[in-house]
N, C-alpha and C positions, 0 to 999 in steps of 0.2 A: 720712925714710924709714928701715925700721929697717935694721939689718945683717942680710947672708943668712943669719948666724948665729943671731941673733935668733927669736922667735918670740912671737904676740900668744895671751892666756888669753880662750876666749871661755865667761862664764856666762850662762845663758838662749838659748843659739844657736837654738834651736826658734821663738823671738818675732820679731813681723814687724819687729820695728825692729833686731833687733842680728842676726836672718836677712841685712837685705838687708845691713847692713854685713858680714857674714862673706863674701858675694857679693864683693864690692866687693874685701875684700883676698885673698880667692884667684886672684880675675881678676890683681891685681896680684903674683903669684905671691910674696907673704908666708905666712910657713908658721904655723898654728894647732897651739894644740890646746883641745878643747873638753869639758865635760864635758855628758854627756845623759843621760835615763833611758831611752831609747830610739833607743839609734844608728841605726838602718833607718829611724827618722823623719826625722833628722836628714840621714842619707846622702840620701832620696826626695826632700827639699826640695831639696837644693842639682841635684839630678840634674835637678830639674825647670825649675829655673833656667839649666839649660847648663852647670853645672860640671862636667866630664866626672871620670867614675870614674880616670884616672891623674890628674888634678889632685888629687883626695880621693886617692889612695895615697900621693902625694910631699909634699904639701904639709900634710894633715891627720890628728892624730890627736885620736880619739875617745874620752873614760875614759867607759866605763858606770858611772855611781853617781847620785847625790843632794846636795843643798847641802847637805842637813842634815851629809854623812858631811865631816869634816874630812879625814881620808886623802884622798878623792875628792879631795877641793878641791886638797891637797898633789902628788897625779898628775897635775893638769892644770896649777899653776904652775910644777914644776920637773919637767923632763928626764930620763928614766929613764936617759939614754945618758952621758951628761956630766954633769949634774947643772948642766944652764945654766938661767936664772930666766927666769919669761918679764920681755919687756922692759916691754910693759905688761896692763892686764888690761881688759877689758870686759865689763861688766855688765848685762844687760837682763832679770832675773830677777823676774817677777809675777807676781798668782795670777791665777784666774779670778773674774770678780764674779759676787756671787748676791744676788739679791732676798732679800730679809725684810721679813715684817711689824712694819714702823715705821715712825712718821710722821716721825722725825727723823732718822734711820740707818737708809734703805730699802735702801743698797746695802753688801755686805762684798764679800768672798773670801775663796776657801776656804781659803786661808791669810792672814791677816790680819799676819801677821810677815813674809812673808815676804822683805823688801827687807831687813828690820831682820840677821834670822838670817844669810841668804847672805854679810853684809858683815862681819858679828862671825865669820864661819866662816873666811872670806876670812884678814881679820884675823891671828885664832889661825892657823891655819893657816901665813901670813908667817914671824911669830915663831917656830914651831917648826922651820920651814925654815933660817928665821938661827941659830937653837941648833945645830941637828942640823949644818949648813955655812954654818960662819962666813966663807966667803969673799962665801959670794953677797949678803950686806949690805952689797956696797961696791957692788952696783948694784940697787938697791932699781927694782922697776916700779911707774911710774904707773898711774892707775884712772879710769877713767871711766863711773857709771853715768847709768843712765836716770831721770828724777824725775818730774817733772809738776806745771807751772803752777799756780798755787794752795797753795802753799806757802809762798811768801814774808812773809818777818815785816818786809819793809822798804815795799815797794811792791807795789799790786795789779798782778796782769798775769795779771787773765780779767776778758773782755770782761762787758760789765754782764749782756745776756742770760744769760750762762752761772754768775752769781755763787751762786744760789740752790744750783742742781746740784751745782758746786765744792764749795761750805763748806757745806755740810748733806748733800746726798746722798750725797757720795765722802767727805765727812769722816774715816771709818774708813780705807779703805786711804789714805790721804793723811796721815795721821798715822806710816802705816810708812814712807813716802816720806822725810817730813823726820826721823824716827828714825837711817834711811839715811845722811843725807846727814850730819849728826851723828857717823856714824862713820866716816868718807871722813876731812872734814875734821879733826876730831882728831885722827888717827893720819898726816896727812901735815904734819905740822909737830913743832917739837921735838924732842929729842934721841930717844927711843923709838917715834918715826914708821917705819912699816913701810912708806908708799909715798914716791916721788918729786914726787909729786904728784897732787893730786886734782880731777876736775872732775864737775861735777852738770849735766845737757844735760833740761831741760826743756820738752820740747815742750807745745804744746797740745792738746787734743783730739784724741784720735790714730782716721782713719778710714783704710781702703783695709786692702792685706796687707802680705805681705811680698815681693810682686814687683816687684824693681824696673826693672820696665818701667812699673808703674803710677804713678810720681809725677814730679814737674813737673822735676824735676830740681834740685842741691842750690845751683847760682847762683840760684835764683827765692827760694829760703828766707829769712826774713826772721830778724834775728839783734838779739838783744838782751843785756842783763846784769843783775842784782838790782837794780842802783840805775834802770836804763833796761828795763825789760822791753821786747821785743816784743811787741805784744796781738794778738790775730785769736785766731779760732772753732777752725780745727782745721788740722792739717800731715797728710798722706800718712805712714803708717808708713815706706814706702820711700825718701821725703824725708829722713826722719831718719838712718834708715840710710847714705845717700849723706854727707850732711853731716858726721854723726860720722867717716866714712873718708877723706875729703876732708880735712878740717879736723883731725881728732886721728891717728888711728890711722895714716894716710901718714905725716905728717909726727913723731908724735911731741908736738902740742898742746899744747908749754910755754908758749906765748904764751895760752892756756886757763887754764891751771893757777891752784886759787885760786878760780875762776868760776863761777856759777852761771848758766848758759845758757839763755837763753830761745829756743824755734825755733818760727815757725809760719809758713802760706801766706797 
């Protein structure tokens, strides 16, 4: 669990999988901070969840900006007050899918980088933090984003129904996934690694919201790794959410670290 000093970086807080995790650790009175382009969106969700308005006073703060803005990214990993780093960071940052006319790439979004860009911002971002205070590189935060089944270059893990969907339909935003994941793990090894560690949590077919009243709960999730996938059709957003906080973000998920995670129901 982290130190009360501590505090976890949340990008994409608005999305139904790293929503219910943001749930998860304010209930467990761990302090955030997030960035939004829309804080009143952000504050409604959780409000509507039962986080009451002095949990968001104490516990969370909010950078209004964009992934795109490196500053942005720089205000929500480090501390305006102290200049303390967060300890780790999580990620659930995607676009919206949009139909097109094509028989081979029917589906994009509207940002088609965008997993790719948020990580490489992230990244720079680090770096400029370790230049600007060189202390805070002696505790480097771990990362953890969101990926999605169908990526893997070692073993399948999407169920055969779903394989046609996977690698032809989603092909385009799924290529920014494994971009992602490319820039996680390179930069958390070797001597100019800017995290502590990196993990990739891929669930499968993500239905339901981000309430997490609505999913099965995060002992029912079935858990797998690159060499062993998990396989099944689809996981509860709020499954994920629960799991990730459970499994990484309480504890700190260095027994993670390195991993490519497969979740599904």
């Amino acid at each position: 669990m982290t130190a009360s000093s501590d505090f976890i970086a949340f990008f994409g807080a608005t999305g139904g999988c790293t929503n219910a995790a943001l749930v998860h650790t304010l209930n467990a009175g761990i302090h955030v901070r997030a960035l939004a382009r829309t804080p009143s969106k952000l504050t409604d969700m959780l409000l509507a969840q039962g986080i009451s308005q002095a949990t968001i006073d104490s516990q969370l703060t909010i950078i209004k900006g964009d992934i795109a803005s490196v500053p942005a990214i720089k205000s929500v990993l480090l501390s305006d007050k102290d200049h303390t780093l967060a300890s780790q960071i999580m990620s659930g940052v995607g676009g919206t899918p949009q139909l097109r006319w094509s028989i081979k790439r029917p589906v994009t979004i509207d940002n088609p980088e965008i997993c790719a860009t948020t990580t490489k911002n992230i990244v720079q971002a680090l770096h400029e933090i370790y230049t600007e205070h060189p202390s805070t590189a002696t505790h480097k935060p771990s990362i953890v984003v969101i990926s999605t089944t169908g990526v893997s270059d070692i073993k399948e893990d999407v169920p055969f129904g779903f394989r046609t969907m996977y690698h032809v339909a989603l092909a385009d935003p799924h290529k920014d996934k494994k971009v992602m994941e490319k820039i996680i793990t390179e930069n958390a090894t070797g001597p100019d690694a800017v995290f502590h560690g990196a993990i990739a949590v891929r669930p499968s077919f993500l239905k339901g919201d981000h309430k997490i009243k609505g999913g099965k709960g995060w002992e029912k999730v079935k858990v797998g790794h690159e060499a062993k996938p998990a396989v099944g059709y689809t996981i509860h957003r709020a499954d994920v959410g629960d799991w990730i906080f459970k499994q990484i973000l309480r504890t700190g998920g260095e027994q993670w670290f390195g991993q490519k995670i497969t979740l599904t129901n």
